[in-house]
Phi, psi and omega in degrees: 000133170283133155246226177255006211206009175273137181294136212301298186352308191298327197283307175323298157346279217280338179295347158272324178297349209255300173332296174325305212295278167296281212309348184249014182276341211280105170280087223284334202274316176305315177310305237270303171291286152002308205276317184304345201266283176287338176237231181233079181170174188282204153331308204268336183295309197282299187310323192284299188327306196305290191297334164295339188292315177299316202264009172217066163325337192257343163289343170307302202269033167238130197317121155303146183253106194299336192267311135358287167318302202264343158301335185277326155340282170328283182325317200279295195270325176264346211216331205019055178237064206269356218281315186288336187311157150265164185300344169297298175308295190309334190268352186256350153304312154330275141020285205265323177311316173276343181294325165305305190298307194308320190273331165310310205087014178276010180257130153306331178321131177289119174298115144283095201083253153230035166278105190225358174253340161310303191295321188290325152323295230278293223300309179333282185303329164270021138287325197274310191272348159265357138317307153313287176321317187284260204297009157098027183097167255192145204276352167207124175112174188251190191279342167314296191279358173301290176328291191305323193285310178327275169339285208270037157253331162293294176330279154001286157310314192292315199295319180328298178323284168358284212284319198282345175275325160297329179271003204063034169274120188342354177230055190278122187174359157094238219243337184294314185272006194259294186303297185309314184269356158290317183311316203272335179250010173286000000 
């Protein structure tokens, strides 16, 4: 348990293990189709996403900026202005879209099983590339990083989620409390 008196060091620890932790719970091959399948690219477009997410751990343990997200939401989806976003924004607009679909259930994607972080992946990344297409591209960055942004904003979210049920934080409750707190900024 973190207490108030823990050394910072600690919190990194533990927030890479957790990071370690959800990326490999991610049944990578299923996520992988699923987004090509739904969304508008190949394979390789999803796998590159899928391997940025793995090779850049340290970008994981930093808090989605939530207001960020939804302004950029707001931009992509109410303003049909996804053209100015960077790719970054547009993926994390994306994000926030399939978490809108996921907590509806208005996406077709087949849920595997309780893999519901594969599916909440795979659904991001294929919304981030056909947003991309639908606004013609992006006011900086391609369609990878749009992808990539997707990904690693769910992934976030998923570790957040994560970190506050290992540390005992009030909103300790796994993907219930994730899914809620998606809810709370749709």
């Amino acid at each position: 348990m973190v207490g108030k008196h823990s050394d910072p060091s600690n919190l990194y620890i533990i927030d890479t293990v957790c990071v370690i932790y959800v990326a490999y719970e991610v049944d990578e091959e299923y996520t992988v189709k699923q987004a090509a399948q739904h969304g508008s690219g190949d394979e390789s477009l999803f796998s590159s996403a899928m391997g940025f997410i793995k090779s850049n751990t340290g970008s994981k343990h930093e808090p989605v900026n939530e207001e960020g997200v939804t302004s950029a939401h707001k931009a992509a989806y109410d303003n049909d202005s996804g053209s100015n976003l960077s790719a970054e924004s547009l993926g994390s607009a994306a994000a926030l879209q399939a978490f809108k679909k996921f907590v509806s259930g208005s996406d077709s994607a087949e849920k595997k099983g309780n893999d519901s972080k594969s599916t909440l992946i795979s659904m991001a990344m294929a919304e981030a590339s056909k947003l991309f297409d639908k606004s013609g591209g992006t006011a900086s960055g391609g369609k990878q990083d749009a992808v990539n942004s997707a990904a690693m904003t769910v992934m976030k979210l998923l570790v957040q989620s994560k970190f506050s049920s290992t540390t005992g934080g009030s909103n300790s409750g796994g993907l219930g409390s994730l899914l809620s707190m998606a809810s709370k900024f749709a």
